[in-house]
Each structure stands twice: as C-alpha cells, then as structure tokens.
N, C-alpha and C positions, 0 to 999 in steps of 0.2 A: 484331264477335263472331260473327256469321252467319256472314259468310264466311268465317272461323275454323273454324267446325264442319261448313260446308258439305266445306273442303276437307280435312277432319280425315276424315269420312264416306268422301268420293272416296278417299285415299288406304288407308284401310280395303279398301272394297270391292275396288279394285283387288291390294291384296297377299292378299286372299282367293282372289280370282279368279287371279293368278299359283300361289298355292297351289295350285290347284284342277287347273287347266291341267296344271301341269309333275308331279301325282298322277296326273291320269288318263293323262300322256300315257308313264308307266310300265309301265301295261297297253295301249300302242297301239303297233303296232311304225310304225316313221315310214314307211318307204317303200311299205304298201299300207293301214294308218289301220285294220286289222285288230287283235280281240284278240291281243293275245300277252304271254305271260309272260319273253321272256328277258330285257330288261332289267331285271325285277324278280328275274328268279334269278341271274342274273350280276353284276350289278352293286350291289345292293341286298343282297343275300345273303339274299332272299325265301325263301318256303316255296311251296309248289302243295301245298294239299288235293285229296285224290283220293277222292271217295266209293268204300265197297266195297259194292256190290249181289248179296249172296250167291242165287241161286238152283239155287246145285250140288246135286244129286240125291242126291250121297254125303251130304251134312250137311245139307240143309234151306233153308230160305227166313230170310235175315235180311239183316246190314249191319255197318258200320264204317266206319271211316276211314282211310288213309294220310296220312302228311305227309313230303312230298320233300323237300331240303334239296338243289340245285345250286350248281356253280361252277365255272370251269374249269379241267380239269389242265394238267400241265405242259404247256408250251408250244401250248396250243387256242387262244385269241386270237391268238399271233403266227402259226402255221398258218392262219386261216379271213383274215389278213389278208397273206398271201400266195400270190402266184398260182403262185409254184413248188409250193408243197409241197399237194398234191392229196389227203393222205391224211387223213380225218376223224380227227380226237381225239377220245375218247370224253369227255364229260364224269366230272367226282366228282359222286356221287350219294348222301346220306347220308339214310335212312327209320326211318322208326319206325310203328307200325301196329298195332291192334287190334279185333275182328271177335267178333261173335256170330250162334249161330243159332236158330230158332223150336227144334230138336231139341234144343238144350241145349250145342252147340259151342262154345266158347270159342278165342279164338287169342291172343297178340302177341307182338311180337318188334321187330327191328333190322336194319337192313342198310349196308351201308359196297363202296360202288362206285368203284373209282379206278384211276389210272392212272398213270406217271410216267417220266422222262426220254424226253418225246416219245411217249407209246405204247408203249415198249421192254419196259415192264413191263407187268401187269395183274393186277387184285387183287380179290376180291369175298371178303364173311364176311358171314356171320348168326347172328345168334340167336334163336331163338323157342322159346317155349312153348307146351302145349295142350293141351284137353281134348276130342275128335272122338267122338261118337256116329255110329259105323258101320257098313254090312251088310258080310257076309260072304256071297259065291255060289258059292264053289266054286273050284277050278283046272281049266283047259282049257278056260275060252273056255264057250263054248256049252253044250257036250258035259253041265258038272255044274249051268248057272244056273239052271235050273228043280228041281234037287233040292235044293239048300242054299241056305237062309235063314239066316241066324245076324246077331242086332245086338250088339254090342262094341262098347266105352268104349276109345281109347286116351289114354292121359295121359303126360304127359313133357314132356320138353325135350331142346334140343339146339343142338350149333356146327356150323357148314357152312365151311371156309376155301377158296378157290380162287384159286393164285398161278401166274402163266404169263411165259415171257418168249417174245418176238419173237424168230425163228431170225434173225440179222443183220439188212437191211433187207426180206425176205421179208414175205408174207402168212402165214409158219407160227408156228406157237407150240409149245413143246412144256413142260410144266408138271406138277402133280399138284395133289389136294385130300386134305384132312382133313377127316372127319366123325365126328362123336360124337353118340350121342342114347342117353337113359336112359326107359325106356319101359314102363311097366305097362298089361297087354292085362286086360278084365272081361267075358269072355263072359253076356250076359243068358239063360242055357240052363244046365241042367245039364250031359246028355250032350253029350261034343263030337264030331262025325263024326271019321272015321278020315283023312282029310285033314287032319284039328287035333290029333291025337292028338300026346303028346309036346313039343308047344309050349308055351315056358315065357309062366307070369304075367308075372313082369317080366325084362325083357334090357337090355344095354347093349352098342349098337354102334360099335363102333370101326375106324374103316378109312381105308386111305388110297388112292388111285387113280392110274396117270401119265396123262398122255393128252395124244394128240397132235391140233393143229386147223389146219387152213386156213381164214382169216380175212378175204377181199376184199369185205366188204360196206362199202356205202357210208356207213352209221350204224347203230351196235351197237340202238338206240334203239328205231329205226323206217324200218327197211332200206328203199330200192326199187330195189337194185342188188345185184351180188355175189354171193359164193359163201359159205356155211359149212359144213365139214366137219368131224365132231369125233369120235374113237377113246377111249374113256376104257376103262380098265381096271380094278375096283376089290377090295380084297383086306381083307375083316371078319377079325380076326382077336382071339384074347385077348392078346397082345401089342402090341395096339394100344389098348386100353384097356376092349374089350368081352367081352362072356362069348359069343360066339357065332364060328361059323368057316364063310365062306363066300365065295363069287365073283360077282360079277356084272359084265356088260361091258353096255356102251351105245354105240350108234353115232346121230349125228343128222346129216342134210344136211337142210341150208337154202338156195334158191336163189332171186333175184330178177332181171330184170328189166325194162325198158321198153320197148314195142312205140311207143312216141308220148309226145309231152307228158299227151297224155290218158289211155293205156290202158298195164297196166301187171297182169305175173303173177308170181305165187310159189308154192312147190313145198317142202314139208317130206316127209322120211320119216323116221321113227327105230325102230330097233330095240335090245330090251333082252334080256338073257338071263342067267340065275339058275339056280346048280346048286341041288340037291333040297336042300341043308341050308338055305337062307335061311329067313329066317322068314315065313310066310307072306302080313305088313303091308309088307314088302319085295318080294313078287312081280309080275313087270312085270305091265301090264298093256295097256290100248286108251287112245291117248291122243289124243283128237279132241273139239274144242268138239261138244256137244250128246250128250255119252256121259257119263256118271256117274265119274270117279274111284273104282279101285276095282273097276268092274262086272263087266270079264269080264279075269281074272287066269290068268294057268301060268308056265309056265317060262321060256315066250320069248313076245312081245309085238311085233308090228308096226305099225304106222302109216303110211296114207299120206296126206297131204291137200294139194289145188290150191285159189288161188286168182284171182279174176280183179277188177282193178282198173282204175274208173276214174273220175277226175279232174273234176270240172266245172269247180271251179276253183281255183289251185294251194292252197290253204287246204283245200280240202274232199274227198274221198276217199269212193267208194262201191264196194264190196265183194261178191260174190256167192263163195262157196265150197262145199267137198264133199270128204270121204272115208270109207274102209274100212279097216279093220284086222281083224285075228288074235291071237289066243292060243290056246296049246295047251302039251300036257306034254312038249313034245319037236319040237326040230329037223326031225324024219322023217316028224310028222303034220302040218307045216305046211299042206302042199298042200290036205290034207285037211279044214283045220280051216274051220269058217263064216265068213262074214266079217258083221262087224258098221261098218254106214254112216251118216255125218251128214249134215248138207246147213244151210247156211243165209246169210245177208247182216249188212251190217254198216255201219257208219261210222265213219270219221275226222275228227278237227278240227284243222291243224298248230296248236298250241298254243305252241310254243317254236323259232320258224324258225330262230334262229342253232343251236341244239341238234339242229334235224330231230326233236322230240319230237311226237310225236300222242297225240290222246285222243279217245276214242269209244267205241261199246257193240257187240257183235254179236248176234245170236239166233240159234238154232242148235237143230234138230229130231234127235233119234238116233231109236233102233229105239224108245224107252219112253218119252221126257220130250224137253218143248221148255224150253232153258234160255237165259238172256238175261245178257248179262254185261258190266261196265261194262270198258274195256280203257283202261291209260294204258303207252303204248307197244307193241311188237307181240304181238300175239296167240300169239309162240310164243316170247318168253323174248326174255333181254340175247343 
C-alpha cells in the first residue's frame, strides 16, 4: 500500500511539474530562454497587459491600463516561415483601454488593427470616449503662451476608420479615412479672448481624408529599418456628418536605419496645417515627447526629432534623443517663429520576437516639464 502511494505522489508531482514546465515555457521564447510573449499571443490567443503611466502635462499625473489581443493576419506565419517572402506581415491587434488623471481626466475606448490577403489591404478603427481637463495658450507658438491661460473641459466621443490598399506589389498605399467626433468644449472663465471668440459649445466633426504613403519599414510595430512617408489630406464638412467646415493637411516621414548589429538611428518630421475656420481643439500643434500636448498651437505646426540607438543585446535597446519644433499663424512667419526643444533617453524590451514588438519607458525634458512615459511599441505611432 506504501508503494501505492509512494507512486501515486511521484506521479502527481511529476504531472505538476510537466504542468508547470510547458506554462512557463509559454512565456520563454526557446531559442535564447528570454521572456517573451509571442507564443502566448500567437498561439494561445493571450492578452499583454500594458500599464498606462500618465504623466502628460496637458492632463496631469495618473494611470490605466491597456489590454492587446494579438494574432496573425493573413498569411504572417507562412511569410516569417519562408525565406523567399522578406516582407513583414503586420500582425491583428485588437485593444481595449481605460485611463484616468489626478486633474479629473477620464478616457476609454477600442481599437481593431488588421490586415489581409498578405498585406494588400490595411485597416485600423477606434473608438473612444472622454472627458480631458485642459489649458488653452493661445495660437502662434510662442508669440501668445504667455498671454492666454484659459482651463477647458472637453467631453465627447468619437470613430476613427483608416482603410488603405498596397499600389500592386510596391511599398505605396494609397487609401482615405473617416472621422466623427461629437464634442462639448466648457470654458472655466467667463470672458473668452478674441482668438475664442465665435467658437461654438458643442460641435460635431465630420471628415474624411485621401492620402497617400510610402511604406518600406521593416515592422509597422517597432521599426529599425525603412522608410515612412505619408500625405493625407482631410476635408470637415457638414455633409459629412458634422456642423463645422474646414481643411487640414498633414505630412509625416519616418526613417530608420542600422549602422551595426549594435547601433542603430531614426529620424521623424511631421508637418500639420489648418485653415482659420477649424476649431481651435483641432489646431496643429509641437509634437515632441517632453512637450505638453496642446502647448504651443497655430495654424501650421512642425516637428523635428532624431534618435540614436543602441543595442547591448539583441533583447535590450537603449536610446538617447532630441528635437525642435514650430508653430505659428502662417506659412510666411515660419522662419520667424521660436523654436520650442526636448531632449531625452529611453528603453526597450523586445517583448514579442516573432512580432518585433517592444516595450519600454522614455523620459523626456521640454522647455517647462520633465515627462516619463511608459511606451508599448514605437514611440511615434503604427
């Protein structure tokens, strides 16, 4: 009877122990015994938690959470398992997400990332809702930040659609989007300066945009290669479902790549620009980590930011960056206009090797506030 139990025990322990093994060895990728999540997003049809560590300047100091939902599109596994076809698949990426701030910010929403017959297509939508306690400084950059203060409540909701197709087997796409959002503005002020004059309580925008991209980067995700260039055009209109009528165009490049297995540089500029009717929560602005969302706003908005990477080892990734931007009321005062600079370092973790996903945090110093920010994927968008 002993030995009965003895091997009763044994064979316990041991299918525990196989349990245990072939659990963790879901979070281990096999060939370098590092964390990683792909075969539990791929294959499992896992989730990654993503903390969110709000410390943005426009809204305040708070947190949240993300939850990713991966898997692979059409045809990604047969691609990554053939050595003809060189061009990454983007994965499907389906999120949900919710966020608050010490200022009283509220957020959440959805997102749906996909792709299908081999790439050829490309699709991203969201939706979210929100309540943002934020400053208002003026238009033109510099020129009005130190005369207008203004704090505003915006509240709403809204859909984002963005569907593109591959120009034949090229790196171009050419595509459009659909955007809606329903929007009540609360100024905390009576008098409203004469730059807010005429600006309605609540709006709804409606627009839809073409725009055309060149797309050679090596992973939509978490690039260290390639080229991105992207022309969008976009046209608010009351015909389209909102009460307001305006234009705005956007241009972004994005460039990467590798001086070495170790060392490795990327290069963003984008430029945004907005006739006089948009509404003022829509005017471009400086968009550089360690600059407040928001802060220095006009009519057209520039950007420029470098960074420089490097590698200790292929899992790990360390980061030094910097740039400047512009806003102003006009094309013609560009030259003219201040420039406003970040500066700061970062890390990476490759979290998902079969995906080329990273995860890490950056810090980042501007002209007014040092902001710290958690990052899951690259630091400047899909």
């Amino acid at each position: 009877m002993k030995n009965v139990f003895m091997a009763l025990c044994a064979s316990i322990a041991m299918s525990v122990g196989n349990a245990m093994a072939s659990t963790s060895s879901i979070f281990f990728d096999p060939e370098d015994h590092y964390l990683d999540a792909s075969e539990w997003l791929l294959k499992h049809r896992g989730f990654l938690p993503v903390p969110i560590i709000i410390t943005e300047p426009a809204v305040g100091t708070g947190g949240g959470v993300a939850l990713l939902f991966m898997s692979d599109s059409d045809g990604a596994r047969e691609a990554r398992a053939s050595e003809a076809h060189k061009r990454f698949i983007p994965p499907t990426v389906t999120g949900v997400l919710a966020a608050g701030t010490d200022n009283g910010t509220r957020l959440g929403g959805a997102f749906y990332v996909t792709n299908w017959n081999r790439d050829r297509w490309r699709y991203l939508g969201f939706v979210m809702a929100a309540s943002a306690n934020l400053d208002f400084y003026g238009l033109g950059g510099f020129n009005s930040a130190d005369d207008i203060h203004l704090q505003y409540n915006l509240k709403g909701g809204g859909i984002y659609n963005d569907l593109r197709a591959r120009i034949d087997d090229s790196n171009f796409f050419i595509g459009g989007r659909y955007i809606y959002t329903d929007i009540s503005v609360d100024f905390k002020t009576g008098a409203l300066p004469p730059v807010l004059q005429g600006e309605g309580v609540d709006n709804r925008n409606g627009g839809i945009s073409v725009l055309l991209s060149y797309d050679s980067r090596n992973n939509t995700m978490s690039p260290q290669q390639g080229l991105l260039a992207e022309y969008r055009y976009y046209i608010f209109s009351e015909n389209l479902g909102g009460d307001l009528d305006y234009h705005v165009q956007a241009l972004d490049l994005q460039g990467f790549t590798r001086a070495s297995e170790q060392w490795g540089f990327a290069g963003r500029w984008i430029s945004r620009w907005a006739d006089s009717d948009a509404p003022f929560y829509a005017k471009p602005f400086i968009n550089l980590r360690g600059i407040p969302k928001l802060r220095y706003q006009g009519d057209i908005a520039s950007s420029l930011e470098g960074e420089v990477r490097y590698n200790p080892h292929p899992r790990w990734e360390l980061s030094i960056f910097g740039g400047a931007g512009r806003a102003t009321d006009s094309l013609s005062n560009m030259n003219n206009a201040d420039t406003a600079s970040a500066y700061g370092a970062g890390f990476r973790y490759m979290m998902a090797r079969l995906l080329g996903f990273q995860m890490g945090a950056d810090i980042a110093r501007g002209p007014e506030e040092t902001v710290f920010y958690i990052q899951a994927g690259g630091a400047w968008g899909f």
